[in-house]
C-alpha positions in Angstrom: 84.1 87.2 74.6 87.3 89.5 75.6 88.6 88.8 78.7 89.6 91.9 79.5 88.0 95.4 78.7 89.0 99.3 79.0 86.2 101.3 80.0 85.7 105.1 80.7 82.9 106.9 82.3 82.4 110.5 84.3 82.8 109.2 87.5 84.5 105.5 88.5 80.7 103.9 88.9 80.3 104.9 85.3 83.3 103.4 83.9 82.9 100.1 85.7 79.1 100.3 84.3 80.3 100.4 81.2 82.6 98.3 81.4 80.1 95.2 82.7 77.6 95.9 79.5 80.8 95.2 77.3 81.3 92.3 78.4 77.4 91.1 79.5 78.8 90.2 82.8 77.5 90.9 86.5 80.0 93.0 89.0 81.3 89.7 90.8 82.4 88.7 88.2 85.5 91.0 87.7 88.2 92.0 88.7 88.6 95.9 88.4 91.8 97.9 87.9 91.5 101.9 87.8 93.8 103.0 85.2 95.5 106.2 86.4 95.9 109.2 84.0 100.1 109.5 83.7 100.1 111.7 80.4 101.4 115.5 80.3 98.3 117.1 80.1 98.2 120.5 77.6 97.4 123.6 78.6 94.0 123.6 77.5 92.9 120.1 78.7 92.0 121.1 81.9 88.8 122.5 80.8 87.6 119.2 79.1 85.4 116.7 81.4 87.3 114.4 83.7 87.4 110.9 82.5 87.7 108.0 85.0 89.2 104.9 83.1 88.8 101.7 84.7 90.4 97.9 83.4 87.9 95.1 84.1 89.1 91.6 83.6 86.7 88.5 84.1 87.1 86.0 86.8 86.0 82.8 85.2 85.1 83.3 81.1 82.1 80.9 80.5 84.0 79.5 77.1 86.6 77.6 79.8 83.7 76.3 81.6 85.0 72.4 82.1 82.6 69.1 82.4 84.5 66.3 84.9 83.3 63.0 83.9 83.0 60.4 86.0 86.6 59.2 85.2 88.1 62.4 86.2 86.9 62.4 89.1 88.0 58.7 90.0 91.6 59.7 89.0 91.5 62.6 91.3 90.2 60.9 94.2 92.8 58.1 93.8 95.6 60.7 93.6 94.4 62.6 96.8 94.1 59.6 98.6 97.2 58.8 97.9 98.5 62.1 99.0 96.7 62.5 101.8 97.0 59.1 103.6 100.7 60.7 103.7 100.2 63.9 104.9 97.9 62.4 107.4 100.5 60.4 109.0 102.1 63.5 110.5 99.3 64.3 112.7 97.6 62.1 115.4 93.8 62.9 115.1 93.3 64.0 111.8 91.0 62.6 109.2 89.1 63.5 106.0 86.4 62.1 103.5 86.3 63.3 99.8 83.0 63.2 98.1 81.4 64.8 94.8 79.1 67.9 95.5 78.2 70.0 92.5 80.7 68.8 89.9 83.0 70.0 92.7 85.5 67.8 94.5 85.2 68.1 98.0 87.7 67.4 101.0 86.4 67.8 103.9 89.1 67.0 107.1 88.0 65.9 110.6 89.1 65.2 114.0 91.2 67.4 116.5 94.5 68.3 114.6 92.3 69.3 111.3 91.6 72.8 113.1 95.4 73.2 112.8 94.8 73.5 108.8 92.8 76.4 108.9 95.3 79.0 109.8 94.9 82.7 110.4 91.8 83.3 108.5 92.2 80.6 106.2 95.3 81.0 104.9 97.1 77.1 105.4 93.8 75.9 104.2 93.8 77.8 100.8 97.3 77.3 100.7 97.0 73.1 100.6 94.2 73.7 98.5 96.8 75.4 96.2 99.1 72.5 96.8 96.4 69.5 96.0 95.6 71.4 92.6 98.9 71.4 91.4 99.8 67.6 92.7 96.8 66.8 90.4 97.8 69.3 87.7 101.3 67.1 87.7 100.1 63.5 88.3 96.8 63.3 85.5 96.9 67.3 84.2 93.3 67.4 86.1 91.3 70.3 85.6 88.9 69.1 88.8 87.5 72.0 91.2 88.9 71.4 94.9 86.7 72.7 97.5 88.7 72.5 101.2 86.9 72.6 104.4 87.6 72.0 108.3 83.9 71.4 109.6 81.9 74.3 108.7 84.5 77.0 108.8 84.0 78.1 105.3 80.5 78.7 105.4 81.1 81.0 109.2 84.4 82.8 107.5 81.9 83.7 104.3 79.2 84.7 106.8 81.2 86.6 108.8 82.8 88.4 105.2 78.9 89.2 104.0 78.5 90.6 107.4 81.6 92.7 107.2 80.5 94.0 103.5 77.2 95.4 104.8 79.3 97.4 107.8 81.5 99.1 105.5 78.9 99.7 103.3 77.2 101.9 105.9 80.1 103.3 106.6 81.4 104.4 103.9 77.9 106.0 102.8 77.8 108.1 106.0 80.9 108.9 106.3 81.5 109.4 102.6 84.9 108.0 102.6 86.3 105.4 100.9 87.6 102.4 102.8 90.7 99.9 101.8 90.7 96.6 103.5 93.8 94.1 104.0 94.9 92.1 101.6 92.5 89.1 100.7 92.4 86.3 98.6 90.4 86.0 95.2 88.0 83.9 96.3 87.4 86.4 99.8 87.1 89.6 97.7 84.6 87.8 95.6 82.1 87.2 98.1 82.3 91.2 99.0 82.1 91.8 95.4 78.9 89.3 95.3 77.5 90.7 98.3 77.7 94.4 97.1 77.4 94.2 93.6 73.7 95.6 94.1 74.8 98.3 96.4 72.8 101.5 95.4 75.3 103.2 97.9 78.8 102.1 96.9 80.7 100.3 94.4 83.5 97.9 94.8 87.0 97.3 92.9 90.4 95.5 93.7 93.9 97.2 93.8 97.4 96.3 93.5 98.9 92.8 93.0 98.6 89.1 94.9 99.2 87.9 97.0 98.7 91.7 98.6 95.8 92.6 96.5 93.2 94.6 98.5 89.7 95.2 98.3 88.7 99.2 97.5 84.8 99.8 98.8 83.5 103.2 97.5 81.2 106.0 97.4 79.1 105.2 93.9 
């Protein structure tokens, strides 16, 4: 499977349709990139139908799919641990327990000084998550999922995000405008993406570059 496709339709909902049966995929699973038209056009090509073209490239391909043994994962934990006992010295209440949920390794930080790691809106937490991939990239070349929480704020941030989705869903459809939101992180857009893929109302699609990507939510 490609990981990347060009598609082209009548109208942008078209092209990214298209673009999802090439590559037998669901709508969360993309990224999609309009393609803007920067040819001279000819005289006579403004009577032929208007073509939207779209760039869809997958998230995740299924063929890089990676099973952690049990080993892995003992390497991982051992190199975190390590890591972490020192980055917890800096802090006075601040503690963490790793466990194995879902071939997923998850770090899970406690006490008073962990709500410190959250940031604005997450951003120091995905940024150590960042960090703790590529210490174990360097140490054992790990290819181990990292899951980083503080409490439960993942799970409020992503029900806050589904809740925003379905506002500006309405929105948009009444007022039949399109809306841009601020820059997100791949793993934000994606619960939108997830949330709206099966909007009858709009359609959803990312624009520019990280880390100042933004979300695009549409009229379909």
């Amino acid at each position: 499977m490609s990981k990347t496709v060009i598609a082209e339709g009548k109208t942008l909902s078209e092209a990214i349709d298209n673009g999802l049966k090439a590559l037998n995929c669901k709508r969360s699973d993309v990224e999609v990139k309009e393609i803007k038209d920067t040819d001279k056009k000819m005289f006579y090509s403004i009577l032929a139908p208007r073509k939207v073209k779209v760039q869809l490239k997958l998230l995740n391909e299924k063929n890089d799919e990676y099973n952690v043994t049990e080993e892995d994962f003992n390497k991982a934990s051992d190199v975190l641990n390590k890591f972490l006992l020192k980055f917890k010295s800096h802090f006075k209440d601040l503690d963490y327990k790793i466990e194995v949920k879902e071939d997923v390794l998850h770090i899970d930080f406690e006490g008073e000084d962990s709500l410190s790691l959250i940031g604005y809106r997450g951003e120091t937490l995905n940024a150590l998550q960042v960090i703790l991939i590529a210490v174990l990239k360097k140490e054992i070349d790990s290819r181990v999922k990292l899951y980083l929480n503080v409490g439960d704020y993942r799970e409020k941030r992503n029900d806050i995000l589904k809740e925003l989705a379905k506002k500006i869903e309405l929105e948009v459809f009444k007022n039949h405008k399109k809306k841009i939101l601020e820059p997100m992180s791949a793993y934000e857009r994606k619960i939108i993406h997830a949330e709206l893929q099966n909007s009858d109302k709009v359609i959803t699609f990312s624009i520019g570059e990280e880390p100042h990507r933004r979300l695009v939510i549409d009229l379909k």
